[in-house]
C-alpha positions as CSV (number, residue, x, y, z in Angstrom):
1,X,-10.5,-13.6,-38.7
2,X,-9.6,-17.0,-38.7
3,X,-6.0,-16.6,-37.5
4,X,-7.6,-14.5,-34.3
5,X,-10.0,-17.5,-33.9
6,X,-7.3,-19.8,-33.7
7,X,-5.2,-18.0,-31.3
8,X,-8.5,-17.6,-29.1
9,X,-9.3,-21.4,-29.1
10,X,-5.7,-22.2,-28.4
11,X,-5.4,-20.1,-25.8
12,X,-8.7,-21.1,-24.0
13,X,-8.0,-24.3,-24.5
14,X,-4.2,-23.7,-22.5
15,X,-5.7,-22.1,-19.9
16,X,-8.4,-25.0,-18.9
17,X,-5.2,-27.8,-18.8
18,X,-3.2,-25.3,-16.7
19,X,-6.1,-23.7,-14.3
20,X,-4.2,-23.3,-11.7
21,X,-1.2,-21.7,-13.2
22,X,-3.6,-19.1,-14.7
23,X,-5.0,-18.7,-11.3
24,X,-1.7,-17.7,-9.6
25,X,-0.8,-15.3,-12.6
26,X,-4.1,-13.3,-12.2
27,X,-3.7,-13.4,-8.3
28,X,0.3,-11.8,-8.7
29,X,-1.0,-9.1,-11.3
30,X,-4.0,-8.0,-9.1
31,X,-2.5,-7.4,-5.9
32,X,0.3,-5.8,-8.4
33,X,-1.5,-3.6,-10.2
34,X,-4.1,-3.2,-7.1
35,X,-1.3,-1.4,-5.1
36,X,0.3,0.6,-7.9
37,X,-3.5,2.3,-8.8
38,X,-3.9,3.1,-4.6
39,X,-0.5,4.8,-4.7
40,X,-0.9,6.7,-7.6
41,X,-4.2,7.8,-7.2
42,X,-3.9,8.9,-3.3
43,X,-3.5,12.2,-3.9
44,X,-6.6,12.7,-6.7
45,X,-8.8,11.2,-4.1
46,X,-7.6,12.9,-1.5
47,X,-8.3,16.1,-3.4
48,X,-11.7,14.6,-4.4
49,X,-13.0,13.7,-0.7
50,X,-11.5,17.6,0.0
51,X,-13.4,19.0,-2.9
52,X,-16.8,17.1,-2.0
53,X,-16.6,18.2,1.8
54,X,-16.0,22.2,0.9
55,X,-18.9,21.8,-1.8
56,X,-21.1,20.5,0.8
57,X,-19.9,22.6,3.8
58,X,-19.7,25.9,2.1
59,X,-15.8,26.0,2.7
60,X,-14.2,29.2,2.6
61,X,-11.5,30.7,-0.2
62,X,-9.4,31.9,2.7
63,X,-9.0,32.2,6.4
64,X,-7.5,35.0,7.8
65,X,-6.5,34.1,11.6
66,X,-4.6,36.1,14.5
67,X,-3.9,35.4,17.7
68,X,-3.2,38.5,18.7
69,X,-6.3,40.6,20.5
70,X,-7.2,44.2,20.9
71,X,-9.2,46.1,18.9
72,X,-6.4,47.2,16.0
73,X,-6.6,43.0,15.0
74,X,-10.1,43.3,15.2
75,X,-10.5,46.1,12.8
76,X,-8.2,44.1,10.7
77,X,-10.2,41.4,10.0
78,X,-13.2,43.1,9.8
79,X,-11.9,45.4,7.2
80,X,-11.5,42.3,5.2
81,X,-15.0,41.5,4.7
82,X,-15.1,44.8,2.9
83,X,-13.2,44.0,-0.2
84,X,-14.5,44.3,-3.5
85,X,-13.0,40.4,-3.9
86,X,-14.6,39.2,-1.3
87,X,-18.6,37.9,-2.0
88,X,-19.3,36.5,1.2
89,X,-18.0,36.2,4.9
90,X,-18.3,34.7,8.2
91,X,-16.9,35.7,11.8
92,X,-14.8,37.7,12.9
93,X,-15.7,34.4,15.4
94,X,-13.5,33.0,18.4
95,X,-11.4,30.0,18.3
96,X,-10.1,29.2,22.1
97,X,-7.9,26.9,22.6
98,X,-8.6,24.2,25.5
99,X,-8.3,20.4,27.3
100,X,-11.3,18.2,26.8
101,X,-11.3,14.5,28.9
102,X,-14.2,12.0,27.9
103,X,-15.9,9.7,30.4
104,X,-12.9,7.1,29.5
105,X,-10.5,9.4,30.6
106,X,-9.1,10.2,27.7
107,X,-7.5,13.4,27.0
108,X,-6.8,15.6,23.8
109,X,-6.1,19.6,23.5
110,X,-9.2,20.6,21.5
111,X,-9.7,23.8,19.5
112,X,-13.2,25.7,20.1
113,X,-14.9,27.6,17.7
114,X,-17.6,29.8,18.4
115,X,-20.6,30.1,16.2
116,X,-24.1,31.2,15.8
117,X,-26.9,28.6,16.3
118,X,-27.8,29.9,12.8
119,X,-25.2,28.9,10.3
120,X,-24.1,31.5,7.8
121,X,-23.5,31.4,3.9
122,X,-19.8,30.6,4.7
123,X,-18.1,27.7,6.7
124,X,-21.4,26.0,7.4
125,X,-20.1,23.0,9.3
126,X,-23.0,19.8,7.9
127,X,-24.1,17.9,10.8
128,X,-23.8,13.9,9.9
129,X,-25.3,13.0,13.8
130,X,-27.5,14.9,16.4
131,X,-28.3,18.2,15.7
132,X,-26.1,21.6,15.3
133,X,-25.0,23.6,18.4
134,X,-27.4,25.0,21.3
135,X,-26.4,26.9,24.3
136,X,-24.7,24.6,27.0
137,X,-23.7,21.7,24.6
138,X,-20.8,21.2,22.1
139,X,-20.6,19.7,18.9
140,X,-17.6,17.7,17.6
141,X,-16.1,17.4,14.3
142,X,-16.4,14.0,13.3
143,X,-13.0,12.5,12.3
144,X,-12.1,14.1,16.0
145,X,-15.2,12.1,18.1
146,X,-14.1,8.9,15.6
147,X,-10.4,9.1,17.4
148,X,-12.3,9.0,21.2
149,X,-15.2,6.9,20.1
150,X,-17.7,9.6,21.5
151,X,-21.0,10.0,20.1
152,X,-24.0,12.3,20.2
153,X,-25.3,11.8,23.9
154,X,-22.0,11.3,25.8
155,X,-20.6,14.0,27.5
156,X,-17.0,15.5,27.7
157,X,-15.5,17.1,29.7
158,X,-13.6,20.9,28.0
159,X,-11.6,23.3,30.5
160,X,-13.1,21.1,33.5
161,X,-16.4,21.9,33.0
162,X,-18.6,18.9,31.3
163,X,-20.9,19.6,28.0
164,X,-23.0,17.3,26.2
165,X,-22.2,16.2,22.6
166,X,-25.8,17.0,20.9
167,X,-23.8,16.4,17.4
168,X,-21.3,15.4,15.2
169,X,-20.5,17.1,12.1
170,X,-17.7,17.6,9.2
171,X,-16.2,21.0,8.0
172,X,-13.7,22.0,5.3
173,X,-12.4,24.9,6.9
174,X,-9.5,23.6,8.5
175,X,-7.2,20.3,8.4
176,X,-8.3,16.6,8.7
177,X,-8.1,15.3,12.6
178,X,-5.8,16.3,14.2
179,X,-4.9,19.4,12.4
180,X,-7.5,21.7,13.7
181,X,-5.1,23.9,15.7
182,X,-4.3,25.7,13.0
183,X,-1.9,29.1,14.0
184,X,-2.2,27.5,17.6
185,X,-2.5,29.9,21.1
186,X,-0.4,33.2,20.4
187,X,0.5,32.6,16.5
188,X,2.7,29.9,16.8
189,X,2.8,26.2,16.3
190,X,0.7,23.8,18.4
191,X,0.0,20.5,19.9
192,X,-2.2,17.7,17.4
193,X,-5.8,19.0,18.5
194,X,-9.3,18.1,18.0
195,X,-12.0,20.6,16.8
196,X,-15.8,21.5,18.9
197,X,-18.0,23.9,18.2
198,X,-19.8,26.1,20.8
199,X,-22.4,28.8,20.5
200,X,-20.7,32.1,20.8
201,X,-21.8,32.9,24.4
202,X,-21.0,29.4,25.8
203,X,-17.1,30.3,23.8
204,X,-16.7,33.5,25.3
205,X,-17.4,32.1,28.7
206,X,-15.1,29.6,28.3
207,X,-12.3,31.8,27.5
208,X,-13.4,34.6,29.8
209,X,-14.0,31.7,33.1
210,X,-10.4,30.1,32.5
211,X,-8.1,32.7,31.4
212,X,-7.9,30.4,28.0
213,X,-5.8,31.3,24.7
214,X,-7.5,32.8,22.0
215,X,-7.4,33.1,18.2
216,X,-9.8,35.6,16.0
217,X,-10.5,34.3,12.6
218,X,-12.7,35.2,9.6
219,X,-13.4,32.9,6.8
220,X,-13.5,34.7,3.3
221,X,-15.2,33.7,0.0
222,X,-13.4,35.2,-2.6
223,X,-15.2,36.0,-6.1
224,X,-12.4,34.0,-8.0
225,X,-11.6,31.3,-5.7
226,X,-8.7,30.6,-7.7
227,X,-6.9,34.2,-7.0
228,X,-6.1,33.2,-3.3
229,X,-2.6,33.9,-3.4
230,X,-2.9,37.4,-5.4
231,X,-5.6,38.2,-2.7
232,X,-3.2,37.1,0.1
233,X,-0.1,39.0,-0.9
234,X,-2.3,42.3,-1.3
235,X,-3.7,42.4,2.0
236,X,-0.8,41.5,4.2
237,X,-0.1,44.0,6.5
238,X,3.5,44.3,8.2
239,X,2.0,46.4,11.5
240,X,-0.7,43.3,12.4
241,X,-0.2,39.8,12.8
242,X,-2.5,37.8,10.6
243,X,-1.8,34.5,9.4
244,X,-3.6,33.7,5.8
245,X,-4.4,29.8,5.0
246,X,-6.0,29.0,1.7
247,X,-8.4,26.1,0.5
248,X,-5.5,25.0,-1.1
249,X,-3.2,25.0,1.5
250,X,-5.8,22.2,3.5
251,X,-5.9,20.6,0.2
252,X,-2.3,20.3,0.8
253,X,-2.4,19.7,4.6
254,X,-4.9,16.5,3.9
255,X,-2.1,14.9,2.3
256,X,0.3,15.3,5.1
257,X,-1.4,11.9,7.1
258,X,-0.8,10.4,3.6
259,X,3.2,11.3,3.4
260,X,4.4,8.0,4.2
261,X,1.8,6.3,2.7
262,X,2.2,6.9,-0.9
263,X,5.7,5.9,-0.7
264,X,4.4,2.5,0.9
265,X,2.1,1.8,-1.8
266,X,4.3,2.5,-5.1
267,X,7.6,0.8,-3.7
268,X,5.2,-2.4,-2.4
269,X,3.7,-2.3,-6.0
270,X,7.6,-2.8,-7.6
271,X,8.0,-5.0,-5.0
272,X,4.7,-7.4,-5.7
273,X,5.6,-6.9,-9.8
274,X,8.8,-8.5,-9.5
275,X,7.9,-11.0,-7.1
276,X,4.9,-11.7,-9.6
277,X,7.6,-11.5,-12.5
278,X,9.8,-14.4,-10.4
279,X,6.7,-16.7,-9.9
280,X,5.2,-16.9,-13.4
281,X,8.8,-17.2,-15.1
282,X,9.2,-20.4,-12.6
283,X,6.2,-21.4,-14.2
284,X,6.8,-20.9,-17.9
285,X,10.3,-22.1,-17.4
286,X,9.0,-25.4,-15.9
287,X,6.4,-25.7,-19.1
288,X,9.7,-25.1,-21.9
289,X,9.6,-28.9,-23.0
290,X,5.7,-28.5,-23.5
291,X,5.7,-25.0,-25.0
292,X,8.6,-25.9,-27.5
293,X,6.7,-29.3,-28.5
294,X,3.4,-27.7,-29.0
295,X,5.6,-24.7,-31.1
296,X,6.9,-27.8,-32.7
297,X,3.5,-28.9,-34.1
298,X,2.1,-25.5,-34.6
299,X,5.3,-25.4,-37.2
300,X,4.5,-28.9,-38.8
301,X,1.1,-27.7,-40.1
302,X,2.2,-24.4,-41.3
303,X,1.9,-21.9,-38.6
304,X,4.1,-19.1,-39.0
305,X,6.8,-17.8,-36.6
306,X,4.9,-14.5,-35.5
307,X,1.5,-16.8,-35.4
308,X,2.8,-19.0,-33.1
309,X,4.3,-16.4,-30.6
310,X,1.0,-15.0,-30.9
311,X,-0.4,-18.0,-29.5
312,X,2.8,-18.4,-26.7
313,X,1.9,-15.0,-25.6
314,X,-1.6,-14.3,-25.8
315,X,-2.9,-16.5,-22.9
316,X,-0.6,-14.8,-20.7
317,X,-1.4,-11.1,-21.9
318,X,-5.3,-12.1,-21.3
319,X,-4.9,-13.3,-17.9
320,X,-2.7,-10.6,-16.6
321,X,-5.1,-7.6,-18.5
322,X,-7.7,-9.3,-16.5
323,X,-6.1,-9.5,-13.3
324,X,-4.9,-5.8,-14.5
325,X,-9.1,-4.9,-14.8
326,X,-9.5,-6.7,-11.0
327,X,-6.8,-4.8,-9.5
328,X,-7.9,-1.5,-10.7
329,X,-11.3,-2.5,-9.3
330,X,-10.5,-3.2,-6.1
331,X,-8.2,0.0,-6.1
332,X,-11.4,1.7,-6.4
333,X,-13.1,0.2,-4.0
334,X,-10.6,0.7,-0.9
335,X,-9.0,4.1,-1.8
336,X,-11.8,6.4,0.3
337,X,-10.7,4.3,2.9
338,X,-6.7,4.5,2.5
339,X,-7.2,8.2,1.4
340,X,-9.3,9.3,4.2
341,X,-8.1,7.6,7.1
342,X,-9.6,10.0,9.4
343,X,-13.4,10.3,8.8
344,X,-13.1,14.0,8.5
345,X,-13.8,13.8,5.1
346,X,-17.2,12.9,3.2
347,X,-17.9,11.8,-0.9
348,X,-17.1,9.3,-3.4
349,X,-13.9,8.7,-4.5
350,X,-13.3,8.7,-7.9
351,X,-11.5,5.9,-9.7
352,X,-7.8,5.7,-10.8
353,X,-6.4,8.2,-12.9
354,X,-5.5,8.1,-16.4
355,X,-2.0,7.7,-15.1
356,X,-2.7,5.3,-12.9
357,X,-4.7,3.1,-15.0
358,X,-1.7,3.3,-17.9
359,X,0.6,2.6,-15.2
360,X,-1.1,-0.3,-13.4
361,X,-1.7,-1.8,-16.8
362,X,2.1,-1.4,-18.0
363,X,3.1,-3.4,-15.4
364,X,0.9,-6.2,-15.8
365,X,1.6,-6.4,-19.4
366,X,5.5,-6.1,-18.2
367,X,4.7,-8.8,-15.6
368,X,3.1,-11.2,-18.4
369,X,6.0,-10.5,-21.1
370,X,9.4,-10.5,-19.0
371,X,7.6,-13.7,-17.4
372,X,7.1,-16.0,-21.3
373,X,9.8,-14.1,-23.5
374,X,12.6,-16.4,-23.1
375,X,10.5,-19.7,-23.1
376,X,8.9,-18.2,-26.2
377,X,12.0,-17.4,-28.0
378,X,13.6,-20.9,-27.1
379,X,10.5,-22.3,-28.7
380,X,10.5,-20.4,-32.1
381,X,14.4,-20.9,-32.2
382,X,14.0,-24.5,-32.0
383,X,14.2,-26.5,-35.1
384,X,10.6,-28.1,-35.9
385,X,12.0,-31.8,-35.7
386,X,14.1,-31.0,-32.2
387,X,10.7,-29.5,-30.9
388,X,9.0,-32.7,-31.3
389,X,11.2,-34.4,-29.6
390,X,12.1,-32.0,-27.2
391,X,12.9,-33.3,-23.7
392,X,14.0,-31.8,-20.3
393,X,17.5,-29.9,-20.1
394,X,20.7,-32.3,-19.9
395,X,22.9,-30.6,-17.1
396,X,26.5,-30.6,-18.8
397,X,29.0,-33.1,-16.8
398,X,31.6,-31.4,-14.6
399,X,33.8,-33.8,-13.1
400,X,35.5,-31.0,-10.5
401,X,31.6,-30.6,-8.9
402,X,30.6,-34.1,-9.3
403,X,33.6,-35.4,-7.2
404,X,33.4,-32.5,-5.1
405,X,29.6,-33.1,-4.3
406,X,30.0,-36.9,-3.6
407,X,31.7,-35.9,-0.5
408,X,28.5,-34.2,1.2
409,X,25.6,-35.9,2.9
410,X,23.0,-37.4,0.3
411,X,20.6,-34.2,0.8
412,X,22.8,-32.1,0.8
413,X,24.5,-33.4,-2.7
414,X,21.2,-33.5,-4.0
415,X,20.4,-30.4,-3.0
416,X,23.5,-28.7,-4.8
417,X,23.1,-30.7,-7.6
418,X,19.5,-29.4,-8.2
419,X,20.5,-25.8,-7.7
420,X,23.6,-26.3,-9.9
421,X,20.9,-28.1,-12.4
422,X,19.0,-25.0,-13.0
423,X,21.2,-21.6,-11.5
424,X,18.5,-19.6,-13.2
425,X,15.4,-20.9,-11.1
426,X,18.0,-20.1,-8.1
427,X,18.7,-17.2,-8.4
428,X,14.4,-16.2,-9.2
429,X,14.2,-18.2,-5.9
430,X,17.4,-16.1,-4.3
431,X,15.4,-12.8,-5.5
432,X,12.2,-13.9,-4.1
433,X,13.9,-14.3,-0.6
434,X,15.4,-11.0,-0.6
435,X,12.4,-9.3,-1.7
436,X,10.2,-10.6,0.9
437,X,12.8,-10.0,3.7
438,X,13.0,-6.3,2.3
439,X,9.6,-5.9,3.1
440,X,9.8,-7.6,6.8
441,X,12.9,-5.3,7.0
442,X,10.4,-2.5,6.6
443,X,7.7,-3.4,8.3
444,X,10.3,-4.1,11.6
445,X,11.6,-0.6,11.2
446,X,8.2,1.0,11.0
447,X,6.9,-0.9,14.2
448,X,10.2,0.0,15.6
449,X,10.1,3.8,15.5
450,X,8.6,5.7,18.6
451,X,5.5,7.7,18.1
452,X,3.9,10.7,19.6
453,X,0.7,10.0,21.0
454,X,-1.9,12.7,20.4
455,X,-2.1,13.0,24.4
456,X,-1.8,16.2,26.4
457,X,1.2,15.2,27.8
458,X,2.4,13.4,25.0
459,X,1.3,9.8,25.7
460,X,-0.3,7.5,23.8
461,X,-3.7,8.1,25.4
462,X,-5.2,8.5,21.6
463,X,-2.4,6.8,19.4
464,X,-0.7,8.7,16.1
465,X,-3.5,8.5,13.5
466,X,-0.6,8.3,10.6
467,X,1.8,6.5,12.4
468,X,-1.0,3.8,13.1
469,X,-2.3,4.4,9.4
470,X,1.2,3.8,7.9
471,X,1.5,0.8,10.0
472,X,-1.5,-1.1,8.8
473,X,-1.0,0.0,5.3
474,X,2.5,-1.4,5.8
475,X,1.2,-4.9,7.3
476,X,-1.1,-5.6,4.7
477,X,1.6,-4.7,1.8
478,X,3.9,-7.3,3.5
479,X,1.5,-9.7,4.0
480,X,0.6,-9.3,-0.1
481,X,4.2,-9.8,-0.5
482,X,4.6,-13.1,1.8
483,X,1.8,-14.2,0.1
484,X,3.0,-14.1,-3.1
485,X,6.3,-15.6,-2.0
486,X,4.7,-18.4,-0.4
487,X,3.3,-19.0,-3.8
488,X,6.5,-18.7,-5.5
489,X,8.2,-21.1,-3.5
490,X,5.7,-24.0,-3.5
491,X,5.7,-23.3,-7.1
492,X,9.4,-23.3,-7.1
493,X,9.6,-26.9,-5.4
494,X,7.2,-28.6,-7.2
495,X,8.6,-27.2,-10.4
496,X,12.2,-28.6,-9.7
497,X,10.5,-31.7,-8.2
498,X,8.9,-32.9,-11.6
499,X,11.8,-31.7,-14.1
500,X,14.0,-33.8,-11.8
501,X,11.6,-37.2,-10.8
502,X,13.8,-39.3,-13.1
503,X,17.0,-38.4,-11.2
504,X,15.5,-38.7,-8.3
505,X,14.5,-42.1,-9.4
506,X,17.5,-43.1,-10.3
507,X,18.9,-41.9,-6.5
508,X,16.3,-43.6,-5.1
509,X,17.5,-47.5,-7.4
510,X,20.7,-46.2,-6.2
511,X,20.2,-46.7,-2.2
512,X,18.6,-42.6,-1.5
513,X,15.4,-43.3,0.7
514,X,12.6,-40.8,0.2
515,X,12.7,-39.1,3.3
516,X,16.7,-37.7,1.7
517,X,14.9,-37.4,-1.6
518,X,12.5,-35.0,-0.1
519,X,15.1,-33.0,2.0
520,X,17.1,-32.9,-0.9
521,X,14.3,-30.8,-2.9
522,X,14.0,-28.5,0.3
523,X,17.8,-27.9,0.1
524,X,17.5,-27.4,-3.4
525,X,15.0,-24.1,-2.2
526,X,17.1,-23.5,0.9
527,X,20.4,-23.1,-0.8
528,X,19.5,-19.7,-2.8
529,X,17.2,-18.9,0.1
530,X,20.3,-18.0,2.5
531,X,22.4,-15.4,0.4
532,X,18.6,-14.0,-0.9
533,X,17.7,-13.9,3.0
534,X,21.1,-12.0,3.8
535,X,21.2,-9.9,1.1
536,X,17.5,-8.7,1.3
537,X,18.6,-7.0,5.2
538,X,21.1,-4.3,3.7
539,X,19.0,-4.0,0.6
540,X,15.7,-3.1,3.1
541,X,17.8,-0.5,5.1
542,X,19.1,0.9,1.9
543,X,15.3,1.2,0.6
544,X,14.6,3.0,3.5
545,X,17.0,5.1,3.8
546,X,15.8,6.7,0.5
547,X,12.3,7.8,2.4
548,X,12.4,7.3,6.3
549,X,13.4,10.7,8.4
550,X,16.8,11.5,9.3
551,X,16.0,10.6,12.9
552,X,14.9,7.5,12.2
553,X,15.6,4.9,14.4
554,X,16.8,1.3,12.8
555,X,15.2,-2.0,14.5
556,X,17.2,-4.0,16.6
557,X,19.8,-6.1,15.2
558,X,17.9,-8.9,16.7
559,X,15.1,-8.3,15.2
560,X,17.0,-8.4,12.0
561,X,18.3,-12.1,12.8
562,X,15.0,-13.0,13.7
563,X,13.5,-12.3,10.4
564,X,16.2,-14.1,8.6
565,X,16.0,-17.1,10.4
566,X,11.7,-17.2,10.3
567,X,12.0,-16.2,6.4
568,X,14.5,-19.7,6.3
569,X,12.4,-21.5,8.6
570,X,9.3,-20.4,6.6
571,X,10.9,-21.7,3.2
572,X,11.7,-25.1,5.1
573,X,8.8,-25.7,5.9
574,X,6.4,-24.9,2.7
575,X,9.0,-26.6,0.8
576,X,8.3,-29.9,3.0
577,X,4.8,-30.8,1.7
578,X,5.7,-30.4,-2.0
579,X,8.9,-32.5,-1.7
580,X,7.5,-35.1,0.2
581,X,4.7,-35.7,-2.5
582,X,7.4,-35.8,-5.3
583,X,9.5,-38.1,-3.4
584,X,6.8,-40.4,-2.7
585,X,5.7,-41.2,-5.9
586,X,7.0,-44.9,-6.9
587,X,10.6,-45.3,-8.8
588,X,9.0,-47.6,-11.4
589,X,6.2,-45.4,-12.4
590,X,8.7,-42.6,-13.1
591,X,11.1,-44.4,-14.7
592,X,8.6,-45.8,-17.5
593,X,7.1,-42.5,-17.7
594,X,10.3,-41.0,-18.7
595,X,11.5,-43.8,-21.0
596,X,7.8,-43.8,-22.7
C-alpha cells in the first residue's frame, strides 16, 4: 500500500508543475478516442434507432410489393395474409408514385401511401406533429418534411393539386429519407423520394385523376420475426412479380447514408492517435533532463527500477484513461446525431460497444505508452550519479556540416543546426505535417466531387443528405486534426526554443540579433515541415484511393498547391509567437541559468 501511495503522490504532484502538458495530453486522447468510439459504434446505433422506431411503429417482418396491377397480383398478395406464419397484416394498400413542390418551390418525387384514417395492428406510422391523416390532407414522414423545412399547417403541392400537411410522423416500414421509393413505378429502380400518406380515397384519386404509377404492397408480421428469409424463399412465385424486403434489409439500407461515414470516423481516429502520439513524445522528449534527474534521485533513496517506471508512467496512463472516459462520453452523447442524420429515426442511442470501448481505450493507453517509453528507458538506463547531473544533449561536432552551414544566412544556419540538433523532433514535426495535409487532402477531394441533388431533374434543389452528411463529418475530423497539429507545433517550437536558449545565447554574444534568433526557431519547424507537407499529398490520394468510388473525381492540382503552401504558411506563422518570446529573453539571464 505504501508503494501505490507513493506512486499516487508523485504523480499528482507532476501533474500540478506540468498543468498544461497534462492538459494537451487529455485533449489529444479525447478527440482520439472520441472518434474511434463514433466509428465503431455507428452501426449498433444505427440498428438501435431502427429497433426503437419499428417497436414503436409496429414495423412489419416483411413487405411484399408489386408494381404490376390486375387482379392475378392482387390475389397474390392477398393470399399472403393467409399463411399459417403470418399473425398479423395490413394492406393490400396503394403506394403511387408522384411530384410534390412546397410553397418555396422546391421540388422532390414523393411516394404516396394510402391508408385508413384508422391505423391497423401493423405499420402504424406514430405521428410526432399534427394529427394522423383525414380526407383532403396529407401527412409527411418526418425525416422527409425535415429536408423541405415543411411543417404541420403549410401546404404542398403533390401531382399539381395543393394538400395541407395536418402531420408529421415516423414509420419503420421503409428506408430513412430519401429511400422511400422502394421497388419504384413498374418494379424497377427509382429516383431519391420522399414519403406522404393519404387516406385511401384521396390516393386512389390521385392515381386515377393523373394517370400516375402505381405499386400494391402488403406489410406482413411473421410469427418468428426472425424466419424472414425461409418465409421469403417459400412464397416466391416465378409467374407474378413480387418483390420481398425484410426488417432486416432496412436495417441494412439505414446504414447506406452512413457508408462513407464510418470509414471517415476510424481512419480520422488513426489519424488524431498518431498526431496525439507525435505531440506528447515532443513533450516527454523535451522533459528527458528532468525525468532522468528525478529517476536519479528516486534511485539514491532506494527506489527500485520497476518502482520508478511505475512512477515515469503512471501520470501519463491516468491522464490519457481519463481523457479515454471523456472521449467515450462525448461519443455517447453525439452518435444519435451522426447515426441518424436524417430525423427519420426516433430513441436513445445506446453507448459504445464493448468493442468500441476496448478499442478507444487501447489506443489511449498506446497513445500514453509509445509517447514516455523511450524517455523512461533513457532514465532507468542512466547511471544514478550521471542522472544527477544530467544535462541537455551535446550534438556531436561534424566539421563537413559546420563548414558547410556557415555559408547560409544566419536563420537559415540556425535553423539547420536546430533540426540537425534533434533529427528525431524533425521528423515527429515532418509526420505531423503530412498527417494534417492528408486530411486537407481529403477534405478537398470530398468538397471536390459532384453530387446529385435530390431534385426532379436532378438539381440541387434539396442537396444529397449523405453527400452533405459526409462533408460535415469530414470538416469537423479535419478541424480535430489541425487542431491538434496547431498544438503540436507550438509545442514543437517552444520545446526546441528552451533546450536550445544557451546556444542561442551564445549567437546572440556572437553578433545574431533576435529578430534572426526568432526566424531561426521558425526555420528550425519549417525545415521538416516542407518534405512532411509534400509527402502528405500522394500519401492523402493513396488513403483515398483505398475507399473513394472508382469514379471519383481528384481535386484540382491547384487546390493541391494551395493546401501546401497554407499548411507552410500556417506553420510560419504559429511558430512566430513562440520564437519571438524565446528570443527575447535577455542573453545574461540565460547564460547564468545554464552555468548555475
Amino acid at each position: 500500500m505504501g508503494s501505490i501511495v507513493l506512486v499516487v503522490r508523485l504523480a499528482l504532484a507532476d501533474m500540478r508543475r506540468h498543468k498544461v502538458q497534462a492538459a494537451m495530453l487529455m485533449l489529444a486522447v479525447t478527440v482520439a478516442t472520441a472518434t474511434m468510439a463514433l466509428g465503431l459504434s455507428l452501426r449498433d446505433v444505427s440498428d438501435a434507432l431502427y429497433e426503437q422506431t419499428r417497436a414503436a411503429t409496429a414495423g412489419p417482418d416483411v413487405v411484399a410489393l408489386s408494381g404490376d396491377t390486375g387482379p392475378a397480383v392482387t390475389s397474390a398478395l392477398a393470399s399472403l395474409t393467409n399463411e399459417p406464419g403470418v399473425m398479423a397484416h395490413h394492406g393490400p394498400y396503394r403506394i403511387v408514385y408522384a411530384d410534390l413542390t412546397t410553397r418555396d418551390s422546391l421540388s422532390s418525387p414523393v411516394v404516396v401511401h394510402g391508408f385508413a384514417e384508422t391505423p391497423g395492428a401493423v405499420n402504424r406510422p406514430l405521428v410526432t406533429s399534427g394529427r394522423w391523416v383525414r380526407s383532403g390532407g396529407t401527412v409527411l414522414e418526418r425525416g422527409f418534411a425535415t429536408a423541405l423545412g415543411v411543417g404541420v399547417g403549410d401546404h404542398v403541392t403533390i401531382a399539381g393539386r395543393s394538400y395541407p400537411v395536418v402531420g408529421i410522423a415516423v414509420t419503420a416500414a421503409t428506408s430513412v429519407y430519401p429511400g422511400a421509393a422502394q421497388i419504384g413505378p413498374g418494379g424497377g429502380p427509382s429516383d431519391y423520394s420522399g414519403l406522404a400518406w393519404m387516406t385511401r380515397s384521396d390516393a386512389r384519386t390521385l392515381a386515377s385523376s393523373h394517370d400516375l404509377p402505381v405499386t400494391l404492397a402488403v406489410d406482413l408480421k411473421l410469427r418468428d420475426p426472425a424466419a424472414t428469409e425461409p418465409f421469403i424463399d417459400a412464397h416466391s412465385d416465378p409467374t407474378v412479380r413480387i418483390t420481398f424486403h425484410s426488417w432486416q434489409f432496412r436495417a441494412e439500407r439505414d446504414m447506406a447514408i452512413l457508408r462513407v461515414s464510418q470509414p471517415i470516423l476510424l481512419v480520422g481516429s488513426w489519424l488524431l492517435g498518431f498526431l496525439a502520439i507525435t505531440g506528447v513524445a515532443s513533450l516527454a522528449s523535451g522533459r528527458a533532463v528532468e525525468q532522468t534527474r528525478r529517476a536519479g534521485l528516486l534511485k539514491a533513496v532506494g527506489a527500485t527500477p520497476g518502482l520508478i517506471a511505475t512512477v515515469l508512467l503512471t501520470e501519463y496512463l491516468a491522464l490519457a484513461l481519463a481523457g479515454d472516459a471523456l472521449g467515450l462520453a462525448l461519443a455517447r452523447l453525439t452518435a444519435p446525431a451522426i447515426a441518424s442524420p436524417t430525423a427519420s429515426r426516433i430513441g436513445d442511442a445506446a453507448g459504445p460497444t464493448g468493442l468500441a470501448i476496448a478499442a478507444a481505450t487501447v489506443l489511449a493507453v498506446a497513445v500514453a505508452v509509445l509517447s514516455t517509453l523511450g524517455p523512461t528507458l533513457r532514465a532507468l538506463r542512466t547511471a544514478t550519479v550521471t542522472a544527477l547531473t544530467a544535462t541537455a544533449h551535446q550534438p556531436r561536432h561534424r566539421p563537413r556540416l559546420t563548414a558547410l552551414s556557415a555559408l547560409l544566412p544566419t536563420p537559415l544556419l540556425l535553423g539547420l543546426r536546430l533540426t540537425a540538433r534533434r533529427p528525431g523532433r524533425a521528423v515527429l514535426q515532418a509526420c505531423s505535417t503530412a498527417t494534417t495535409v492528408i486530411a486537407i487532402v481529403a477534405l478537398l477531394t470530398l468538397y471536390a466531387q459532384p453530387e446529385r441533388g435530390y431534385g426532379l431533374d436532378g438539381s440541387s434543389a434539396l442537396p444529397n443528405l449523405r453527400g452533405e452528411h459526409d462533408r460535415q463529418l469530414m470538416l469537423a475530423v479535419t478541424i480535430l486534426l489541425i487542431a491538434l497539429a496547431v498544438v503540436n507545433t507550438l509545442t514543437f517550437t517552444w520545446t526546441t526554443a528552451m533546450e536550445a536558449r544557451a546556444n542561442m545565447a551564445i549567437a546572440r554574444t556572437l553578433g545574431a540579433t533576435p529578430g534572426q534568433i526568432s526566424a531561426g526557431l521558425s526555420t528550425a519547424q519549417l525545415l521538416p515541415s516542407l518534405p512532411g507537407a509534400v509527402i502528405g499529398v500522394p500519401l492523402g490520394i493513396g488513403l483515398l484511393s483505398l475507399f473513394a468510388a472508382r469514379n471519383a473525381v481528384d481535386p484540382p492540382s491547384s487546390w493541391l498547391l494551395g493546401a501546401v503552401l497554407a499548411t507552410l504558411l500556417a506553420t510560419a506563422a504559429l511558430t512566430a509567437l513562440p520564437a519571438r518570446l524565446a528570443a527575447r529573453r535577455p542573453v545574461a539571464q540565460t547564460l547564468s541559468a545554464e552555468t548555475a
